[in-house]
C-alpha positions, -999 to 999 in steps of 0.1 A, spaced: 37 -242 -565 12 -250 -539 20 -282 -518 4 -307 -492 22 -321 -463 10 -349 -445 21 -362 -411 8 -379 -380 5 -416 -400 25 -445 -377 15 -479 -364 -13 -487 -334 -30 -510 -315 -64 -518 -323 -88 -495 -301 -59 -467 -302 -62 -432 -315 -37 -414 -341 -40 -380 -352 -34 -369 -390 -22 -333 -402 -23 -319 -435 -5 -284 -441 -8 -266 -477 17 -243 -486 26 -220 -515 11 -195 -537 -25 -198 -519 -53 -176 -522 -82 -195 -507 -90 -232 -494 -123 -247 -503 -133 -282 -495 -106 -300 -479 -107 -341 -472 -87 -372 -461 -89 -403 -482 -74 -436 -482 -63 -465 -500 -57 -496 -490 -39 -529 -506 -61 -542 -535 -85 -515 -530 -100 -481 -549 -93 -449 -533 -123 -441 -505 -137 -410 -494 -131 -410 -452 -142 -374 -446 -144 -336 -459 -149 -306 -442 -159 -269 -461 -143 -236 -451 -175 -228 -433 -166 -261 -411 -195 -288 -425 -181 -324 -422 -192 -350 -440 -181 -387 -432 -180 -418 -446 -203 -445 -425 -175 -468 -420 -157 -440 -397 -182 -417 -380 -185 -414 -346 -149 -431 -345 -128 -399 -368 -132 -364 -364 -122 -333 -389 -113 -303 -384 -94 -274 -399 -75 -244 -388 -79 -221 -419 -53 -198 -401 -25 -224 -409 -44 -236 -439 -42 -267 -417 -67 -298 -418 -65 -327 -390 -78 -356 -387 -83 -370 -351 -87 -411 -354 -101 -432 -327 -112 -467 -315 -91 -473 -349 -98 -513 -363 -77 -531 -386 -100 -525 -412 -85 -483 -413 -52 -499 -420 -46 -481 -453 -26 -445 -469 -43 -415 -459 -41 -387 -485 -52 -352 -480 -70 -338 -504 -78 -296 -508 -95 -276 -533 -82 -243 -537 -76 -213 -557 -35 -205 -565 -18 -184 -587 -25 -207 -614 -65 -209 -607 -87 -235 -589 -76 -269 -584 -76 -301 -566 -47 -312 -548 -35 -344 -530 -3 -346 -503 19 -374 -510 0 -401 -484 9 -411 -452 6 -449 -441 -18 -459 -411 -13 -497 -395 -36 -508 -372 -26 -542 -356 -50 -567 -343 
């Protein structure tokens, strides 16, 4: 059983900073791509950013320069460090990894954590 635990989500100011973890656990034998996404009222499901095991990040245009992710392959860890945060990143961040476990390669998604940014 292979599991993703989110924390870090809470409520800020606009132009504050928040940083998200994401910890998988469980019968893991290696961590590919891993991501945050996020959803917000009314809206589809958006890519905010990935990062590879061999550390490439990719970012959405709405969030770069502002987010940064990074991963700690160690702790099969991936952050996501959030600043000069706007209203508009009010949403639930989900963490997303591909990996290979016991039962073979698949994409998993923690349960979400909520972000409000107040104006």
């Amino acid at each position: 059983q292979v599991q993703l635990v989110e924390s870090g989500g809470g409520l800020v100011q606009a132009g504050g900073s928040l940083r998200l973890s994401c910890a998988a656990s469980g019968s893991i034998f290696g961590i590919y791509t891993m991501g945050w996404y996020r959803q917000a009222p009314g809206k589809q499901r958006e890519l905010v950013a990935t990062i590879t095991s061999g550390g490439t990040t990719n970012y959405a245009n709405s969030v770069e320069g502002r987010f940064t992710i990074s991963r700690d392959n160690a702790k099969n860890t991936v952050y996501l460090q959030m600043n000069s945060l706007k209203p508009e990143d009010t949403a639930v961040y989900y963490c997303n990894a591909g990996l290979r476990s016991g039962l073979g390669f698949g994409d998993h998604w923690g349960q979400g954590t909520q972000v409000t940014v107040s104006s």
